[in-house]
Structures are given as C-alpha cells and as structure tokens.
C-alpha positions as a LaTeX table, in Angstrom:
\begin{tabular}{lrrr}
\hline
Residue & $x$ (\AA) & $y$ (\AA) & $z$ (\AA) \\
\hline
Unk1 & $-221.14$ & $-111.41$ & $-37.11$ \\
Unk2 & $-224.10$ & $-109.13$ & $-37.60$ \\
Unk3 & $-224.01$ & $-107.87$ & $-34.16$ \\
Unk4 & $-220.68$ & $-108.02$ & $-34.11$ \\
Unk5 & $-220.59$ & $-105.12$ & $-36.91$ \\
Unk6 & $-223.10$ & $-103.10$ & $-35.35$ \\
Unk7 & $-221.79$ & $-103.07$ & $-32.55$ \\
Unk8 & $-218.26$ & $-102.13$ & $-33.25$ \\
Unk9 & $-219.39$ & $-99.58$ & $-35.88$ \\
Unk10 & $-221.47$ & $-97.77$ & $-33.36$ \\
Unk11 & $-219.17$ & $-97.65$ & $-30.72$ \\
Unk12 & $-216.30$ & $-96.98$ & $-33.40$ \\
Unk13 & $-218.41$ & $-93.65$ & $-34.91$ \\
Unk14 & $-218.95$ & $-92.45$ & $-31.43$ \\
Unk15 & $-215.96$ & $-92.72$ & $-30.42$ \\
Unk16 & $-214.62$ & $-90.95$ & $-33.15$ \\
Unk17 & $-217.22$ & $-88.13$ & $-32.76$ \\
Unk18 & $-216.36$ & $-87.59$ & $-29.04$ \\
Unk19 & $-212.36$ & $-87.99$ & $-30.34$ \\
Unk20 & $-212.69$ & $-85.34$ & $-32.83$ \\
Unk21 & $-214.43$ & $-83.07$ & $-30.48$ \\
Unk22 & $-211.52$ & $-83.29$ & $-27.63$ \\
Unk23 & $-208.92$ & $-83.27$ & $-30.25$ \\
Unk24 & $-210.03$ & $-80.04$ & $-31.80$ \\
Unk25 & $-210.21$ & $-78.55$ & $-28.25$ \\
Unk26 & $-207.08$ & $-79.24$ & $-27.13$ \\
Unk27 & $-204.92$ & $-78.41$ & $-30.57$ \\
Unk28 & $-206.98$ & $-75.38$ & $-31.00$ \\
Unk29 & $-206.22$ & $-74.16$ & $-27.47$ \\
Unk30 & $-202.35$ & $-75.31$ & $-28.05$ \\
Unk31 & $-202.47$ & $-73.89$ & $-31.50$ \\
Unk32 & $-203.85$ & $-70.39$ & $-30.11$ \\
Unk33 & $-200.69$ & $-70.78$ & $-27.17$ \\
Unk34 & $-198.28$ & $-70.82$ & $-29.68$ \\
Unk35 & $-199.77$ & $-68.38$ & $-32.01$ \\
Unk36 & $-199.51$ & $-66.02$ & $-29.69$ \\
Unk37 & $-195.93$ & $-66.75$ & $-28.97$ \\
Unk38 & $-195.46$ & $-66.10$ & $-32.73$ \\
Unk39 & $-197.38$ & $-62.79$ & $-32.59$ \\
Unk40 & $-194.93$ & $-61.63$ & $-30.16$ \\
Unk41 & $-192.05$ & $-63.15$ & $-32.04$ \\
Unk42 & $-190.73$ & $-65.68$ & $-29.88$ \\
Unk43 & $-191.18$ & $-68.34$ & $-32.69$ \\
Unk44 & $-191.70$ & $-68.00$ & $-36.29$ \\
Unk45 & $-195.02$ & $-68.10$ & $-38.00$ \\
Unk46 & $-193.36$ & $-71.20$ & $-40.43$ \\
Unk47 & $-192.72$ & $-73.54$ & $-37.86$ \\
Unk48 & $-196.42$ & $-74.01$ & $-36.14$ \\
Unk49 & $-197.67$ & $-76.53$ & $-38.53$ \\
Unk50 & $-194.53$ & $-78.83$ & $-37.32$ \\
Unk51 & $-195.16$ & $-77.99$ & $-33.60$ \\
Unk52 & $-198.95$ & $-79.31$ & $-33.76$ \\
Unk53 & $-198.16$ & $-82.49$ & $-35.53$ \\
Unk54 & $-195.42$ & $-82.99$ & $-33.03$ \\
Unk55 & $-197.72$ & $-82.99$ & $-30.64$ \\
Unk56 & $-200.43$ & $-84.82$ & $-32.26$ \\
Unk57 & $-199.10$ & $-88.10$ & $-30.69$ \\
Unk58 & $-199.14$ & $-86.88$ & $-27.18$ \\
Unk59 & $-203.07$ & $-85.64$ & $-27.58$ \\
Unk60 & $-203.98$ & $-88.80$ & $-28.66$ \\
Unk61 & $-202.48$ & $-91.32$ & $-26.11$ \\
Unk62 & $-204.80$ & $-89.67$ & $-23.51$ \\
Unk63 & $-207.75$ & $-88.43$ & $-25.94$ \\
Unk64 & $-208.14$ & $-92.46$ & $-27.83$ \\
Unk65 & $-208.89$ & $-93.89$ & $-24.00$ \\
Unk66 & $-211.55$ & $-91.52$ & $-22.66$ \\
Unk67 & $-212.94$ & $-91.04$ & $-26.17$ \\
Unk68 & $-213.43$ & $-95.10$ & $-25.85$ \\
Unk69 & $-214.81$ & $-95.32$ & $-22.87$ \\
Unk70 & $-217.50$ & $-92.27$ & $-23.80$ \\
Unk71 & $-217.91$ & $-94.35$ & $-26.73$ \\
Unk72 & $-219.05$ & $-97.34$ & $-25.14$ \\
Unk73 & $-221.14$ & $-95.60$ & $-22.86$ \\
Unk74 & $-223.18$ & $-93.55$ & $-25.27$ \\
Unk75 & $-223.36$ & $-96.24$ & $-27.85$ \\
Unk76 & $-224.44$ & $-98.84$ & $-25.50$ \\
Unk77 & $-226.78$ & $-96.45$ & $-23.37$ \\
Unk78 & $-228.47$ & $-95.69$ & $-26.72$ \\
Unk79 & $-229.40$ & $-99.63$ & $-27.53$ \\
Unk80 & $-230.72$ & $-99.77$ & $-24.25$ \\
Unk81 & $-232.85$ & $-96.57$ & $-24.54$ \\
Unk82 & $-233.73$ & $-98.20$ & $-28.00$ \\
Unk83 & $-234.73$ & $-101.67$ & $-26.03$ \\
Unk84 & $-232.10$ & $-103.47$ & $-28.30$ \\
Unk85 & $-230.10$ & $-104.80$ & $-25.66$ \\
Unk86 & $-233.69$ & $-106.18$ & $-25.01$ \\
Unk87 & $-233.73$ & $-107.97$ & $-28.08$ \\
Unk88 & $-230.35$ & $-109.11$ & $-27.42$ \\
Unk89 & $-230.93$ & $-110.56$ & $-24.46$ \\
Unk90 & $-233.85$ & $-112.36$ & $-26.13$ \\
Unk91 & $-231.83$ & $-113.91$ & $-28.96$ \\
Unk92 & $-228.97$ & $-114.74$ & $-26.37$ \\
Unk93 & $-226.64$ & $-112.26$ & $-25.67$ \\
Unk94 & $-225.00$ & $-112.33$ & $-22.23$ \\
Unk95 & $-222.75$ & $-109.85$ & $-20.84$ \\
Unk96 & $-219.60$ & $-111.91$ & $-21.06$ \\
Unk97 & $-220.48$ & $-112.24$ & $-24.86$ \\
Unk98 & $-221.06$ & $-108.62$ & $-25.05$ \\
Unk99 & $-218.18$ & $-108.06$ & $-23.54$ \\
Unk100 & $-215.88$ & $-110.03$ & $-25.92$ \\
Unk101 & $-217.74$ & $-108.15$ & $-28.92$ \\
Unk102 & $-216.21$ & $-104.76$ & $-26.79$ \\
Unk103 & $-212.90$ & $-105.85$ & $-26.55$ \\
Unk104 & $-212.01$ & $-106.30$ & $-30.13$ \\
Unk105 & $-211.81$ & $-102.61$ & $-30.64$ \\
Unk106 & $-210.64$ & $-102.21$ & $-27.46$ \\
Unk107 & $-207.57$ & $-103.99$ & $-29.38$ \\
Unk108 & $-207.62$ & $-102.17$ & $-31.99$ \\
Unk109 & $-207.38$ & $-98.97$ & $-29.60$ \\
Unk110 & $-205.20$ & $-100.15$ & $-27.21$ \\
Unk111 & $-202.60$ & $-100.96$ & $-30.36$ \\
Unk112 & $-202.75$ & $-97.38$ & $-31.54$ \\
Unk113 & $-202.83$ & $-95.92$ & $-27.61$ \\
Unk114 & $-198.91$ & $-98.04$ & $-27.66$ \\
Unk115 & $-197.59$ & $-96.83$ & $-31.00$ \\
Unk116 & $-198.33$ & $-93.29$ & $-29.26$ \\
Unk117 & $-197.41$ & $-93.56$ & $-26.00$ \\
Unk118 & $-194.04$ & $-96.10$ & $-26.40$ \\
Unk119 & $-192.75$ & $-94.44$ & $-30.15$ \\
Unk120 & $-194.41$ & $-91.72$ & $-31.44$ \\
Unk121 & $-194.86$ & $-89.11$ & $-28.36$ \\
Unk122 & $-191.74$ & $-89.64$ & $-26.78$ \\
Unk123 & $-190.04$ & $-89.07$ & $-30.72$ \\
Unk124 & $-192.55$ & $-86.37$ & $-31.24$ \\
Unk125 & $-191.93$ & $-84.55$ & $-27.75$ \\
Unk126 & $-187.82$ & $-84.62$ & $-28.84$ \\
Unk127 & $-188.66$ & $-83.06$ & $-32.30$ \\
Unk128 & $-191.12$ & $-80.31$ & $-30.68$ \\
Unk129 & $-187.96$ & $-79.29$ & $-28.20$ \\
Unk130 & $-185.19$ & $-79.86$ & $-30.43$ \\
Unk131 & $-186.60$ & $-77.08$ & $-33.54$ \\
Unk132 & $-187.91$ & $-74.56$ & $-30.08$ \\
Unk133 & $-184.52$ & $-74.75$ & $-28.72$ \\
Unk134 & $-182.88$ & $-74.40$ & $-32.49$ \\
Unk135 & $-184.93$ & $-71.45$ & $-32.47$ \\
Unk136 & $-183.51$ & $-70.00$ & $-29.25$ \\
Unk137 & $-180.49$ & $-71.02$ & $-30.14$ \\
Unk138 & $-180.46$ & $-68.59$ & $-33.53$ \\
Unk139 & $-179.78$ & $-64.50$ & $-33.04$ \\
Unk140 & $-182.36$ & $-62.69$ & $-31.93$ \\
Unk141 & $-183.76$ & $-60.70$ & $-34.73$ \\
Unk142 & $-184.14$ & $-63.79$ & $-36.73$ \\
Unk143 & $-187.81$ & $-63.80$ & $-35.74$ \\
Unk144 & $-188.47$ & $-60.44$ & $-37.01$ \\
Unk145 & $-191.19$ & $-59.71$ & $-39.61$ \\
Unk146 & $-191.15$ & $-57.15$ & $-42.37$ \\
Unk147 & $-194.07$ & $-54.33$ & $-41.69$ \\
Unk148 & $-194.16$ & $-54.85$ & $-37.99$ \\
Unk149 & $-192.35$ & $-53.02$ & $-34.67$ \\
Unk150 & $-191.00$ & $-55.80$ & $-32.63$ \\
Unk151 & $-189.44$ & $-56.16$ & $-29.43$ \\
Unk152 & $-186.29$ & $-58.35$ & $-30.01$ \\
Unk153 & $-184.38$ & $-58.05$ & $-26.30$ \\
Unk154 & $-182.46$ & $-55.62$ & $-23.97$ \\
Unk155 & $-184.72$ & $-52.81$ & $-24.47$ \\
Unk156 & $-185.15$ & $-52.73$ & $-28.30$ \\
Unk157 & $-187.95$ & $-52.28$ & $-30.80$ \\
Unk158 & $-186.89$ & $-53.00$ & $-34.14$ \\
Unk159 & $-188.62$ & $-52.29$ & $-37.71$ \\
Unk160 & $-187.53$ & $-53.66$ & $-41.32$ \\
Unk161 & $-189.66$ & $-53.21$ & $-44.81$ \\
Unk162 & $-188.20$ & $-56.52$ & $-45.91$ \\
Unk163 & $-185.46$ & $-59.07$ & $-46.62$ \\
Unk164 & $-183.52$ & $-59.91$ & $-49.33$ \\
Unk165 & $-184.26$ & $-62.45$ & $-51.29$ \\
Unk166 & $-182.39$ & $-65.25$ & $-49.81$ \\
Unk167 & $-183.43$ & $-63.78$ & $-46.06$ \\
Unk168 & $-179.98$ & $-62.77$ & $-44.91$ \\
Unk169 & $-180.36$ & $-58.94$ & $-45.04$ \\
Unk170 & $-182.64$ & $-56.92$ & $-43.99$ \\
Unk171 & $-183.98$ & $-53.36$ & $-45.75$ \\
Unk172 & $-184.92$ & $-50.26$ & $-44.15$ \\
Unk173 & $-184.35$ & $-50.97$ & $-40.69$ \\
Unk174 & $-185.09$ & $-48.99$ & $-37.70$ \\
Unk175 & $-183.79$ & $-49.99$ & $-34.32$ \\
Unk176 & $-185.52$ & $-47.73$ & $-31.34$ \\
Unk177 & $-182.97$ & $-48.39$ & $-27.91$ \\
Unk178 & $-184.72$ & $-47.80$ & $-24.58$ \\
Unk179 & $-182.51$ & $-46.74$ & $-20.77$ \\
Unk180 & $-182.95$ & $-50.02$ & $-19.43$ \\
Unk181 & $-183.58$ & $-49.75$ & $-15.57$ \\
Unk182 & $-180.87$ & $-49.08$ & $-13.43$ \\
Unk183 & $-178.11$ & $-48.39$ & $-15.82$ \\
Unk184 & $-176.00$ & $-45.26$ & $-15.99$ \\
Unk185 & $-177.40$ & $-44.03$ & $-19.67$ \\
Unk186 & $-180.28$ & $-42.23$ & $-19.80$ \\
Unk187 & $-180.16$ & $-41.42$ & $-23.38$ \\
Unk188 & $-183.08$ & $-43.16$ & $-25.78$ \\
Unk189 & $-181.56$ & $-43.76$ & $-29.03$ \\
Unk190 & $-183.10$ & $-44.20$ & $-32.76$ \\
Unk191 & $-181.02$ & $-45.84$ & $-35.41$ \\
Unk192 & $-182.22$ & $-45.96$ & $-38.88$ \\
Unk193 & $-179.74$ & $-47.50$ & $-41.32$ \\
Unk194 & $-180.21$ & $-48.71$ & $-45.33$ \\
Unk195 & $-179.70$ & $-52.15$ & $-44.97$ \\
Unk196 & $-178.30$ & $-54.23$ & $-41.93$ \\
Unk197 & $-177.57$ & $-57.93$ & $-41.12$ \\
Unk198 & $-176.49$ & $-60.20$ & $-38.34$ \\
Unk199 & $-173.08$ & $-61.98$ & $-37.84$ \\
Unk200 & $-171.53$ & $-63.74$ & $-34.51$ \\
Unk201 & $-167.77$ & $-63.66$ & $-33.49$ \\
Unk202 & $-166.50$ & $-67.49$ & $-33.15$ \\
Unk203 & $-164.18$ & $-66.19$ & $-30.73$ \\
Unk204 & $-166.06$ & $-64.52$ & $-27.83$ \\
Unk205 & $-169.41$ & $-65.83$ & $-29.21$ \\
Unk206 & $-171.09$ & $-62.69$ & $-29.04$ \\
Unk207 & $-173.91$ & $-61.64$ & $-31.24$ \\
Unk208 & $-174.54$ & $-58.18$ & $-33.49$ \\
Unk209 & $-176.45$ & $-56.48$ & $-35.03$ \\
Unk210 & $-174.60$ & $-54.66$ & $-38.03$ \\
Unk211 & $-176.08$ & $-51.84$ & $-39.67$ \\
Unk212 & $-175.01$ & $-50.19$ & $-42.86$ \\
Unk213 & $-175.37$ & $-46.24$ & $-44.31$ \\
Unk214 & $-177.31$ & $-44.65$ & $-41.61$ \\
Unk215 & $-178.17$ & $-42.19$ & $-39.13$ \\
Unk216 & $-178.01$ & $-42.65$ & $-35.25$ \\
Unk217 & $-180.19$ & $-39.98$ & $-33.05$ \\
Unk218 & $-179.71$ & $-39.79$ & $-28.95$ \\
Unk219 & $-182.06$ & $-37.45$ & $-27.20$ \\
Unk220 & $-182.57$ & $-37.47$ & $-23.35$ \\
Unk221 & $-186.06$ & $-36.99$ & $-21.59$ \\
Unk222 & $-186.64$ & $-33.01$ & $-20.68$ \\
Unk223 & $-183.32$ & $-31.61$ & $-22.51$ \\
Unk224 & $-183.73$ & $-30.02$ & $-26.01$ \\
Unk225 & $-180.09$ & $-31.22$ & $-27.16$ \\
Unk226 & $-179.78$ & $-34.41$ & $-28.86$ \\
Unk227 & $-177.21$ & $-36.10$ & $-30.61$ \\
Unk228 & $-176.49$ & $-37.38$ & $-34.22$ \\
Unk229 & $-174.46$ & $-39.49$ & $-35.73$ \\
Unk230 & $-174.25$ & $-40.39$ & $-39.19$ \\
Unk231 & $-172.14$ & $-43.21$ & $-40.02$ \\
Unk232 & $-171.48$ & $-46.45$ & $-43.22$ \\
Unk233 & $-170.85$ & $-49.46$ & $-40.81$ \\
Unk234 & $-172.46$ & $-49.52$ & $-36.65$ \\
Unk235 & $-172.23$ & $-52.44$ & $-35.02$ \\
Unk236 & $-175.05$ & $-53.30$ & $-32.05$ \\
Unk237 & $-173.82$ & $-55.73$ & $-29.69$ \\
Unk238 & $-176.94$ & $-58.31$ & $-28.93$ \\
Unk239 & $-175.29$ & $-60.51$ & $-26.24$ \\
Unk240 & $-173.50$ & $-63.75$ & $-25.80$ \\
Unk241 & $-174.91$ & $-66.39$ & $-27.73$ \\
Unk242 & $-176.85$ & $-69.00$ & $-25.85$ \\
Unk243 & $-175.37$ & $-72.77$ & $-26.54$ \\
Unk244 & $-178.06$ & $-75.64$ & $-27.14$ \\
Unk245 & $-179.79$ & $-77.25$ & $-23.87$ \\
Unk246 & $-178.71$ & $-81.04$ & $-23.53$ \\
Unk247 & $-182.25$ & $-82.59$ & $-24.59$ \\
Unk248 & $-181.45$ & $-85.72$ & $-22.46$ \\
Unk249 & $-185.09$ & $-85.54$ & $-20.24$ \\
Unk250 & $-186.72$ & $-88.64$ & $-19.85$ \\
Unk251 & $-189.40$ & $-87.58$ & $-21.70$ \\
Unk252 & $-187.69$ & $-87.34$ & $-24.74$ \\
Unk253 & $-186.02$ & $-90.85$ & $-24.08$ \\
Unk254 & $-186.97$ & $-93.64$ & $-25.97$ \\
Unk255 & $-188.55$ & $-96.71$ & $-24.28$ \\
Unk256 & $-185.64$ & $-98.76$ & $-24.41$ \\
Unk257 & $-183.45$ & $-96.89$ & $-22.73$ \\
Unk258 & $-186.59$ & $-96.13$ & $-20.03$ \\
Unk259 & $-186.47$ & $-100.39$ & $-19.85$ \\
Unk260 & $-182.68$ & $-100.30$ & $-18.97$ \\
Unk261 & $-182.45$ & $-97.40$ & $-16.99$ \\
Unk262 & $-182.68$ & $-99.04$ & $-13.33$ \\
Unk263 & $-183.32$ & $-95.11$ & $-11.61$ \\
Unk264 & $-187.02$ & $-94.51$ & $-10.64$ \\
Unk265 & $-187.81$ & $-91.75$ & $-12.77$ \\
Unk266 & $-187.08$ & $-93.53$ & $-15.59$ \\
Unk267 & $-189.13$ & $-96.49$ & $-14.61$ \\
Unk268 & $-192.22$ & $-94.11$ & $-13.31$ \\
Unk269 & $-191.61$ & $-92.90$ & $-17.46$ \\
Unk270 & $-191.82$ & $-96.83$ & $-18.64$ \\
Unk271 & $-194.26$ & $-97.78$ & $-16.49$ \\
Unk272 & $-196.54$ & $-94.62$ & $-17.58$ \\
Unk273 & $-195.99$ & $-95.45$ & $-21.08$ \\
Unk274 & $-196.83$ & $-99.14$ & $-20.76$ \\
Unk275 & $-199.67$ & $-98.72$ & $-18.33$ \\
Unk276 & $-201.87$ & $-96.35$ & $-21.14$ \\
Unk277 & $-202.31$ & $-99.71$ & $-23.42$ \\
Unk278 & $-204.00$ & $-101.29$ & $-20.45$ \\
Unk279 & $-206.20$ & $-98.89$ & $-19.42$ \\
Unk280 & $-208.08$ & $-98.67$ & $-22.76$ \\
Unk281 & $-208.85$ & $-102.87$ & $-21.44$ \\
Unk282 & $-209.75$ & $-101.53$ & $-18.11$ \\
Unk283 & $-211.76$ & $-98.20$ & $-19.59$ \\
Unk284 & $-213.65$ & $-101.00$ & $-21.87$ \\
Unk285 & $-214.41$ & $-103.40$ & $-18.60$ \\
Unk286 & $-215.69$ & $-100.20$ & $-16.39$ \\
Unk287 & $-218.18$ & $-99.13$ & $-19.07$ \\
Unk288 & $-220.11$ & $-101.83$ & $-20.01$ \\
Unk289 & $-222.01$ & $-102.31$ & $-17.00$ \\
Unk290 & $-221.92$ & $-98.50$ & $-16.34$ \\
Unk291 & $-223.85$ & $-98.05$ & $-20.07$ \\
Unk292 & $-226.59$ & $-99.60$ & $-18.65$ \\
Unk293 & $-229.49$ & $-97.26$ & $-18.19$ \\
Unk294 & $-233.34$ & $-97.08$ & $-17.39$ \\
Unk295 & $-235.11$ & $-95.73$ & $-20.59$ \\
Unk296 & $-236.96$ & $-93.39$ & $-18.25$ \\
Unk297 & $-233.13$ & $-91.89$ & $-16.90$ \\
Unk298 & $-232.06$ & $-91.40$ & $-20.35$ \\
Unk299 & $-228.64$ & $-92.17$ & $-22.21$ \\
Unk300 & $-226.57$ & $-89.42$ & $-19.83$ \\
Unk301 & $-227.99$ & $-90.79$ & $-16.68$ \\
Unk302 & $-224.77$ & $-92.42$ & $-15.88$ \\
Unk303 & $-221.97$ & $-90.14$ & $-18.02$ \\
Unk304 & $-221.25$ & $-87.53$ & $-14.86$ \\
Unk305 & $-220.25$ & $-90.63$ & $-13.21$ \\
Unk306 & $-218.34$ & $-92.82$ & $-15.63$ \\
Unk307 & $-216.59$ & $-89.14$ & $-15.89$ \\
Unk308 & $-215.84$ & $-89.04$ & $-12.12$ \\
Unk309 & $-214.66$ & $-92.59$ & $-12.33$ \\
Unk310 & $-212.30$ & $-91.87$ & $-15.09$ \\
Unk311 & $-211.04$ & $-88.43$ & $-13.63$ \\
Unk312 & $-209.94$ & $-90.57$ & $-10.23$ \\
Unk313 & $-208.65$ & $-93.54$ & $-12.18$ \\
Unk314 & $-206.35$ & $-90.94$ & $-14.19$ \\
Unk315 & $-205.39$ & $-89.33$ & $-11.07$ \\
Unk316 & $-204.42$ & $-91.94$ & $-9.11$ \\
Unk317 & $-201.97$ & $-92.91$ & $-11.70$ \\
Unk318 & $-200.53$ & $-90.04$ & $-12.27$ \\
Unk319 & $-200.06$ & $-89.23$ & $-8.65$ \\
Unk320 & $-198.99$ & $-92.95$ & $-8.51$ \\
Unk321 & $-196.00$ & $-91.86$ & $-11.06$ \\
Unk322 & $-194.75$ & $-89.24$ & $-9.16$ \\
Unk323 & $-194.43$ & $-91.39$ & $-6.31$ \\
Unk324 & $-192.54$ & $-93.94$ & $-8.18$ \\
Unk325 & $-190.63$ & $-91.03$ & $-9.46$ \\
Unk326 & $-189.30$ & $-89.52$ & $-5.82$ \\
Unk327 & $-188.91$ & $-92.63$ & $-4.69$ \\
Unk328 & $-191.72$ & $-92.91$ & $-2.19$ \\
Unk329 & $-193.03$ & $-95.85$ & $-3.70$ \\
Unk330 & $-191.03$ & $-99.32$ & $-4.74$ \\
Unk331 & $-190.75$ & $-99.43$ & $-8.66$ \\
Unk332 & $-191.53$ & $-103.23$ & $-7.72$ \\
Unk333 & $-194.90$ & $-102.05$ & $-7.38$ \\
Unk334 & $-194.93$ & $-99.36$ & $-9.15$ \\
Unk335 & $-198.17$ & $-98.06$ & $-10.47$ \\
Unk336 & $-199.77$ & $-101.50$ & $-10.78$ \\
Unk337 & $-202.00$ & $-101.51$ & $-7.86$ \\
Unk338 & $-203.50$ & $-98.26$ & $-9.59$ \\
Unk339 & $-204.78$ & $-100.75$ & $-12.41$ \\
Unk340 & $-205.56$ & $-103.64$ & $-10.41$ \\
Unk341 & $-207.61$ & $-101.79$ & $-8.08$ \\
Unk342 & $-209.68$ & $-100.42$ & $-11.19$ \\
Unk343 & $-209.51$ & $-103.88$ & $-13.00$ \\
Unk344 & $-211.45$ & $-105.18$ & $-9.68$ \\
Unk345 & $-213.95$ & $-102.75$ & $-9.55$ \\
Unk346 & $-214.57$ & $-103.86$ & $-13.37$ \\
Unk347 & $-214.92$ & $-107.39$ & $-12.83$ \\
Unk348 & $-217.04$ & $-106.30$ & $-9.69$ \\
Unk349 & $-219.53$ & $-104.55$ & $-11.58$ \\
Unk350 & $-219.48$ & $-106.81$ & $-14.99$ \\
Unk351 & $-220.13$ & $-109.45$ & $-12.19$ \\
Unk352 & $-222.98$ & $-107.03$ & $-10.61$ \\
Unk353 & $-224.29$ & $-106.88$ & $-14.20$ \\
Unk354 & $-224.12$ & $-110.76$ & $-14.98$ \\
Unk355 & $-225.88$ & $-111.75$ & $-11.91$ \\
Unk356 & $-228.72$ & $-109.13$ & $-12.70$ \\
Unk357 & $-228.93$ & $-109.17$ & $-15.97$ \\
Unk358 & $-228.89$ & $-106.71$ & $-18.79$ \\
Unk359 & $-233.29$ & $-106.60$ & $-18.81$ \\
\hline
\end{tabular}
C-alpha cells in the first residue's frame, strides 16, 4: 500500500501539472478567439465566461489521456533516474505488478475521460451553439457598446453614449451609412438622433432601426451640396430577420440516440465517444515500458517518441472515424482495429519489458 500511494500520487501530480499546462493553452488560445470576436462585436462581452465552461468538457476528453500518458512517463522515468525502480525490483516488484498499481488511476481517468466524452461535451457543445446562434438570431445592434464606433452590417458604423437603464434604448446615437458596392446611391449619409431603439414587424419579419428627434445629413464625394433632413421618428430598415438553425448535428446528439441511430455517422460519433475511455487503458499499457530509461539518457530520452506514438495512435482514429463516417469502412469494424492494433503493440512491449526486466 506504500508503493501503491507513491506511486499513484506521483503519477497523479504530474499528470495534473502537464494537464494544467495544456488546459491553459488551449482555453487561453480559445478564450483570445472569441475575445476577439467580441471586440469586433459579433458576440457580447457577457457571454464568454459561459462559452469557455461549455467547452471545458470537450478540452478535457482529449487533454486527461495524453496528460496520463506524459504522466506515467515522466513519473516513472524519474524513479528510474532515481534507481528506485531498482529498489523495487529488489523488494519484488515485477512489471505486471507495476502495471496493476498503473491501472487504478488509469480507472479513475478513464471514468472522468466517459462522463466527458458520452454526457458532458456532447451537452456542453449544444449549449455553446444554442446561446451563439440565440445571439445571431437577436437584431443586429444588440451587440453594440456605449463609447465605441461599431460596424453592425450593410455598410454601417454606429455610435451610442449609453442605454437606458433596463437596456432597451439607446442615447445619443450616431449611425454613419456607407454606398455599398455596386448599388445605384452614391450618397454617404450621417444620422444623429436623441434616442433610438429597435423593433421587428411580425408580419414581414423585417428588422429596424428606429430613431427619434434627429438630424439626417447626405453629402456625395467631390460635390459641395449636401442634404439635410431633420425629422421626430426615421425608421432604418436592417434586413429580414434570420430564423434559428435546426441544432440537430450529431455532435450535439446525445449518446443514446448515437446507440440507436443505425446511419454511419452516427455510429463513427458513438464509437468516437466510447473509444476515448479505452484509450486512457491503452495510453497506460504503451507507457510503462516506454518510461523506462538509462540514467545516463535522462528522463526525456524517450518523451519525443511516446509523443510520436501518441500523435499516430490519435490519428489513426480519427482518420478511422471519418471512414466509418462516409461509409468506406463497415461500422462492424468500425474503429476497433485502431485500438487493437495499439493494445498489441502494448502487450508487445510490456512483454519486451517482462522478459528483460526493469534493471
């Protein structure tokens, strides 16, 4: 039980290390994506905290299995750059034993790797795309901010000072309209009204922009006359409002309807899904025998490797999913082979290691 603790907790706290590391790279890269997109004012600035823990789930059924399998390797390659494995060996320890020791937390992983990749991605993946597509679904100035010029559409730069207090109606606001290309205008116009807000007709489904107590200038490039109209109520037509997408992908599906869909993409989706739980088991069986290293190589000696092993394994699968997906492959078979032909090359080298030794 002694080893048993040491070992897990090592390979536990490296893990986690090398799973913090790749999880702060990959949501700070997302995070800057869609930061950007809200800079621009595709999406509000008060929905990106919901967006990242949406996707949370989905960074994590990939990120838990290599973050394992680094574990094991640079936990184990450091007890046999310490000689403890020595000592090990001395009081006993074979590589099958060491090897049940590993697969404990393997369990433990390979539990959490399945409540991401059967419940929690798939739900997580439908809430990311359901509040975007609410978003694109809502009028078009609805993502402007008070202070800034903003491009909302068809030509037009917009500014507002601020809302009112419940955020219906905007103060201040100042709508610049460009000659888009090809059209028979050439006139750029500048609005500038009190106060405006939006509104859609139910019948035609068309979206506007209404202003109130204003002024409305129209000047065209290289003539000196300009227009002006002052006016209490204009009305900017925005364009037809978009309906909802159908979110029916099959990546927003849950697993059981994947299990009782019979079509192939569905059951390249399910066997995807199913396949990450056993490939932390595989991951686990690959790098024991690959964390073994000569003091005099160092700890690393074998990582570039192990990371070309896992790059193909991943690979194969995927491109094994697509397959299943068009249809070039039987979903009898599906991506199976994929793991079996990495669970042999485990059992291979575990039976490489056995027959050496772990001195």
């Amino acid at each position: 039980m002694i080893l048993f603790r040491y070992l897990t907790r090592e390979v536990l706290l490296t893990m986690s290390a090398v799973a913090g590391i790749l999880l702060l790279v990959i949501m700070g890269s997302r995070f800057i994506r869609y930061f950007s997109d809200a800079a621009e004012g595709d999406i509000p600035v008060t929905i990106l905290g919901s967006l990242m823990v949406f996707h949370l789930p989905g960074f994590m059924e990939l990120i838990l299995p290599l973050s394992f399998f680094l574990g094991i390797l640079l936990a184990y390659g450091q007890l046999y750059m310490n000689s403890e494995i020595t000592v090990m060996v001395a009081c006993g320890m074979s590589p099958m034993r060491l090897l049940r020791v590993t697969l404990l937390p393997a369990s433990v992983v390979a539990v959490l790797v399945g409540l991401c990749s059967l419940w929690l991605t798939p739900a997580g993946a439908l809430q990311t795309e359901a509040a975007l597509e609410e978003q694109r679904s809502r009028l078009d100035v609805s993502v402007l901010a008070p202070g800034r010029f903003q491009d909302f559409g068809g030509g037009r730069t917009a500014y507002i000072s601020d809302f009112s207090s419940d955020g219906t109606e905007m103060q201040e606001v100042l709508v610049h309209e460009q000659p888009v290309a090809g059209a028979e205008k050439t006139h750029s116009y500048v609005t500038r009204a009190g106060s405006g807000y939006q509104e859609t007709s139910m019948e035609t489904g068309s979206r506007f922009l209404v202003l109130e107590d204003g002024e409305r200038y129209g000047v065209t490039p290289g003539k000196q006359a300009a227009e002006r109209l002052t006016f209490e109520r204009y009305t900017l037509r925005l364009g037809l409002s978009r309906n909802r997408q159908e979110l029916d992908a099959l990546e927003y599906a849950t697993t059981t309807e994947l299990w009782n869909d019979p079509s192939p993409r569905a059951q390249a989706q399910f066997q995807w899904r199913a396949g990450l739980p056993l490939m932390v088991f595989i991951l686990a069986l690959l790098a024991q025998p690959l964390s073994r290293v000569n003091p005099r190589q160092g700890r690393f000696a074998k990582l570039l490797p192990a990371v070309f092993l896992y790059v193909a394994y991943l690979s194969l699968l995927l491109a094994a999913v697509d397959a299943v997906g068009k249809g070039a492959l039987e979903v009898a078979l599906g991506v199976w082979p994929v793991h079996g032909l990495f669970l042999a090359l485990g059992c291979l080298l575990l039976w490489h290691s056995q027959r050496k030794g772990m001195r």
